[in-house]
Every structure is written in C-alpha cells, then in structure tokens.
C-alpha distance (Angstrom), angle and dihedral (degrees) to the residues before:
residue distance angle dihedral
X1 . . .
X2 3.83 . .
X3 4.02 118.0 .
X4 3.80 123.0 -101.0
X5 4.15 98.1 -109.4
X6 3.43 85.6 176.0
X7 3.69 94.4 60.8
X8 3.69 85.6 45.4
X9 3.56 97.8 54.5
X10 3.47 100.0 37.6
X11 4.16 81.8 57.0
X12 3.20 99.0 48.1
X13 4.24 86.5 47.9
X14 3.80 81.0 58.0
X15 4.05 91.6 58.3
X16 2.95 102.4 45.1
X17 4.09 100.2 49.8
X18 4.13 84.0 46.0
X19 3.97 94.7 52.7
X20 4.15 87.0 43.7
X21 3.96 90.4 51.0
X22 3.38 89.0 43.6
X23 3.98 90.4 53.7
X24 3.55 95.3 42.5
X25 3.57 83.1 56.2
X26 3.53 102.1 52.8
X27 3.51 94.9 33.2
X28 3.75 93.1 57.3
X29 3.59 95.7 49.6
X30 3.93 99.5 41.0
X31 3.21 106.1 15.7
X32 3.78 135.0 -129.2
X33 3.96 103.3 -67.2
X34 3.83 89.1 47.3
X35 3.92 102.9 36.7
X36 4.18 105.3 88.4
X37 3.37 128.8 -151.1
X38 3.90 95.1 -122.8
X39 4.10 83.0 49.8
X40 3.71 88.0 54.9
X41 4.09 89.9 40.9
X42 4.14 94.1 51.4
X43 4.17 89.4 46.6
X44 3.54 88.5 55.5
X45 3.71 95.0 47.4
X46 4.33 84.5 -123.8
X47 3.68 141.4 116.3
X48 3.58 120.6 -106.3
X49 3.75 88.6 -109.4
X50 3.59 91.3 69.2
X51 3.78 95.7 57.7
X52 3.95 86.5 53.6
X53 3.64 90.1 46.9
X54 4.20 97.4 57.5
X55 3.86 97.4 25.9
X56 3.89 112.4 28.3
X57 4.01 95.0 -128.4
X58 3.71 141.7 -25.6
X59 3.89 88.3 -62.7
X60 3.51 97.6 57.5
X61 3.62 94.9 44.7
X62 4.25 89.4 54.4
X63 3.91 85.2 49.6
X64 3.38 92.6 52.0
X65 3.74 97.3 49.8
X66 3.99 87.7 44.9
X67 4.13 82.5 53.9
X68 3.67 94.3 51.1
X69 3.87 105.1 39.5
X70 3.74 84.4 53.3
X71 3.84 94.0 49.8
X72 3.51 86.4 37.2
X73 4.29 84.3 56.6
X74 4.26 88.0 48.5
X75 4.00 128.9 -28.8
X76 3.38 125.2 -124.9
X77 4.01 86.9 -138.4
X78 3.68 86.5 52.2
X79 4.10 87.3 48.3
X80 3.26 90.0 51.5
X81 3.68 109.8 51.3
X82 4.05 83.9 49.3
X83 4.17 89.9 50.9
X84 3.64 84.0 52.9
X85 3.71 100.0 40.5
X86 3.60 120.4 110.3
X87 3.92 91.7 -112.8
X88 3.25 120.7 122.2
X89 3.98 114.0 -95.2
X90 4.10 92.1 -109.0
X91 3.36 95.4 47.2
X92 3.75 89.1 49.9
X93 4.02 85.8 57.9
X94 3.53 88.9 55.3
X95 3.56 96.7 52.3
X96 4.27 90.9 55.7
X97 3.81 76.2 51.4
X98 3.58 98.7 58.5
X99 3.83 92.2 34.5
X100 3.52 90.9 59.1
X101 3.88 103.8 37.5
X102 3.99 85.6 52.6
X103 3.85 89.9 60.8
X104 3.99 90.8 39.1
X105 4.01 84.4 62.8
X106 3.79 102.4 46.2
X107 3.38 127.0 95.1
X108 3.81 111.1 -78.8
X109 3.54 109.5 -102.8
X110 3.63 129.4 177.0
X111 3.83 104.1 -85.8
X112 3.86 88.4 65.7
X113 3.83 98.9 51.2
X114 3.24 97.2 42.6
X115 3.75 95.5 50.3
X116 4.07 82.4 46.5
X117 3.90 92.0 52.7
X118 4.36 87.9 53.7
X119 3.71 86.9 43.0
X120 3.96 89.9 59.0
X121 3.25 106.3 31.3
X122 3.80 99.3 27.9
X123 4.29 125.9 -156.3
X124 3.46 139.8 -167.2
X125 3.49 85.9 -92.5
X126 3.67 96.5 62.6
X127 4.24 83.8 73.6
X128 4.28 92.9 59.9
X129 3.97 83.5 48.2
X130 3.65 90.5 51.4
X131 3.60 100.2 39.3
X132 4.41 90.3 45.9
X133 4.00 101.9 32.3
X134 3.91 112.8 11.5
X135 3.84 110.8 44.1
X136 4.11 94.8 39.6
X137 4.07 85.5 54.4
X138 3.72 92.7 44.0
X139 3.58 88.9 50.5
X140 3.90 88.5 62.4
X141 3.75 95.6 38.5
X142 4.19 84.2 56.0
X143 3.79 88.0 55.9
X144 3.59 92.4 54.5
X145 4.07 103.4 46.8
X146 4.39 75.2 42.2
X147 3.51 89.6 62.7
X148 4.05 96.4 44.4
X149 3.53 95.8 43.4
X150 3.82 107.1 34.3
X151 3.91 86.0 -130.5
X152 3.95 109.6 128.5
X153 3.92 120.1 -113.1
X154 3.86 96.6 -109.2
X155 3.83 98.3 46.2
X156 4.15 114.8 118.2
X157 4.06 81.4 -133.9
X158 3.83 94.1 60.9
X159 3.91 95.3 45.9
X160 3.52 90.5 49.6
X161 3.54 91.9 55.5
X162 4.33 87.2 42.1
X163 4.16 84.2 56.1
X164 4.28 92.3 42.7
X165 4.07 88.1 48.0
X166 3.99 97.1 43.1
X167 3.86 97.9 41.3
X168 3.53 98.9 70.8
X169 3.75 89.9 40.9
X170 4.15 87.2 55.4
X171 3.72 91.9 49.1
X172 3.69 94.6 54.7
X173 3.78 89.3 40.4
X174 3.82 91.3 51.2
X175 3.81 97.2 38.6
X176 4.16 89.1 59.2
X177 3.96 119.5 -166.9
X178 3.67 122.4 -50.2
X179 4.03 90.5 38.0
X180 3.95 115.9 145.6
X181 3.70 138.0 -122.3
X182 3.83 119.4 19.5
X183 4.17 100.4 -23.0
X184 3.63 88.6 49.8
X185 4.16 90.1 51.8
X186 4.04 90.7 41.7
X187 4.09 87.1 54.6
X188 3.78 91.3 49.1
X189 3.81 83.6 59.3
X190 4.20 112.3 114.3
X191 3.89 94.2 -89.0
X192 4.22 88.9 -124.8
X193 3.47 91.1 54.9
X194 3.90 94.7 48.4
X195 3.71 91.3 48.2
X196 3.80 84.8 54.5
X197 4.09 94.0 55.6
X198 3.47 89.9 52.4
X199 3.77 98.1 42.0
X200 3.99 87.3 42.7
X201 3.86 94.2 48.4
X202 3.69 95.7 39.1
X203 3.33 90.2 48.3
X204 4.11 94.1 48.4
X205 3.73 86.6 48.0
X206 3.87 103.2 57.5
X207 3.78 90.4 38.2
X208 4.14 83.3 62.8
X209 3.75 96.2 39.3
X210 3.84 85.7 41.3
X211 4.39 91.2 55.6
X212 4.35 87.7 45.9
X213 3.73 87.4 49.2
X214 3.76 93.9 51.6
X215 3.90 93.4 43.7
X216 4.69 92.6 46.2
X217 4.03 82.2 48.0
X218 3.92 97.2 45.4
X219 4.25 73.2 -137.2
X220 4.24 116.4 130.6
X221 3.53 96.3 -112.1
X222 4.09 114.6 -148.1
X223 3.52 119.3 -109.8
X224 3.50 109.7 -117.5
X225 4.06 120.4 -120.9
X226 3.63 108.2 -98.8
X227 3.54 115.2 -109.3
X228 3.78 113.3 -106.6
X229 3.94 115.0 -123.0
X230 3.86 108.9 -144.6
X231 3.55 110.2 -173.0
C-alpha cells in the first residue's frame, strides 16, 4: 500500500508555518541575539531537530521570518498580478496605497516589529531580505511610478521619487496604531481619506518631478493622469 505524501507534506507544511510563527513571535518581542533556538523549539511545541530540518540553522530560520513578515506586509505575486493588471498605472499606485495603509491600521502583529527591529538595528541578514523580497518588489513599484511619470525605471529622478513615496508609508507602517504625536493622529485618519493624501500628494509630486525631467532632457515629458479625489 503506498504512503499518503500528501498527508506528509501537508504535515510537514503545518510545522514549519508553527515553528515560523513561533519565531516571529519571539523574535519580535526579544529580538534576534536574545531569542534561542530551544525558546523557539518549546513555542512551537517541536524538537530542535525540526527547526534544522525546515530551515538549515538559526540563520535560516530568522531569514525566513524576515521573508514572510515582509510578504506577509505585500507579495510580490500579489504586486505583480496588479503591475500587470489592466488598471490604469495611477490607479495601480493607489491600490499599494490602500494595501499598505490597511496593514498600517491593524493590530501590530509580529511580522511588523520584527521587520522594525532589523530596520533599526540592521544585520547581515537584512541583505538576503533585500536581495529575495525588497529589490524584486521595488523593481515593480519602479515600473509603475515609470509609467505615470514618463521617467524610466533606472533614472536617479524616479528612485528618488520611489524613496519620497515609500517613506511616509514605512513610518506609518513602523509607528503601528496607538502611536503618539502627529503619526499617531495621521493613522487615526478615515483610512479612504488617508489613501487619498498619499495618492493626491504622490501624485502632485511626480507630476512636478515629471515637468523638470522633461525640461533637463529637452524630451516632452507626459502629463501624468490626475489623481482622482473620492470623497
């Protein structure tokens, strides 16, 4: 009688998603220096051999949780079907915006803070996490602002306005609800209307850089779409 792989698989699925929760939990409260394997291993009710089994080492079980709290934030799949989506480009923006501003208002859960702890006090690891997760879904975002602005993907001008457009995004992602002073009174903003600032001022902002681009380059530069209000 042959064995039920897919029961095995499907198992070992299940381990491996309860040792990374339990990682991402640990990690995020403690930290990496301070968060043991056999911590890890007695949170996710395994033996320490099962953590070397599905991730290698410690190492490759922090990359792994780095991985999935930033899919976890947006996924490049999902990034990708919306690149390639028959939307136009502006629109597209303001669907990173409302992707984004959704997880900036739920409760803070592990894959946040422990992407916020790497952020501020950066590792080695924070390179594989750019290298697998960040860079290929920059790369898309790029495309998109390309397409609005008429700027190519690879120009300094473009990434500058890819940094000015993600780091407010970042700081209300890394803040989290309940945060004081003025982050903490932007993220009690209606999250329609917040998506609209952003969308509105992102919008405003490549439409300038767009114009100076054209007039450096001696190129007609294409006006971007305006950005529709919804109120």
């Amino acid at each position: 009688m042959s064995k039920p792989r897919r029961a095995i698989r499907t198992d070992g699925e299940a381990t491996r998603q309860r040792i990374l929760e339990a990682a991402g939990e640990l990690f995020a409260a403690e930290g990496y220096a301070e968060a043991t394997s056999k911590a890890i291993a007695a949170r996710a009710e395994v033996d320490l051999a099962s953590i070397n089994y599905h991730f290698g080492n410690r190492n490759g079980l922090y990359q792994a949780v780095l991985a999935e709290a930033h899919r976890q934030l947006i996924s490049l799949v999902d990034l990708r079907a919306l690149a390639g989506s028959d939307l136009p480009a502006s629109d597209k923006l303001r669907k990173v915006f409302e992707r984004l501003v959704e997880r900036s208002k739920e409760e803070s859960g592990w894959n946040i803070r422990v992407l916020a702890r790497e952020l501020l006090a950066p590792s080695s690891h924070l390179k594989v996490l750019l290298q697998t997760e960040v860079l290929p879904k920059i790369a898309v975002v790029k495309q998109i602002l390309s397409d609005i602005s008429g700027i190519p993907p690879e120009d300094p001008a473009l990434i500058r306005c890819l940094i000015s457009i993600a780091a407010p995004c970042g700081m209300l992602l890394v803040a989290g609800r309940g945060a004081p002073g003025p982050l903490g009174d932007v993220l009690q903003m209606p999250g329609p209307a917040l998506v609209n600032h952003l969308h509105t001022f992102a919008m405003a902002g490549l439409e300038a850089i767009s114009r100076d681009y054209g007039k450096s380059t001696d190129l007609p530069s294409p006006k971007p779409k305006a950005a529709r209000v919804k109120r």
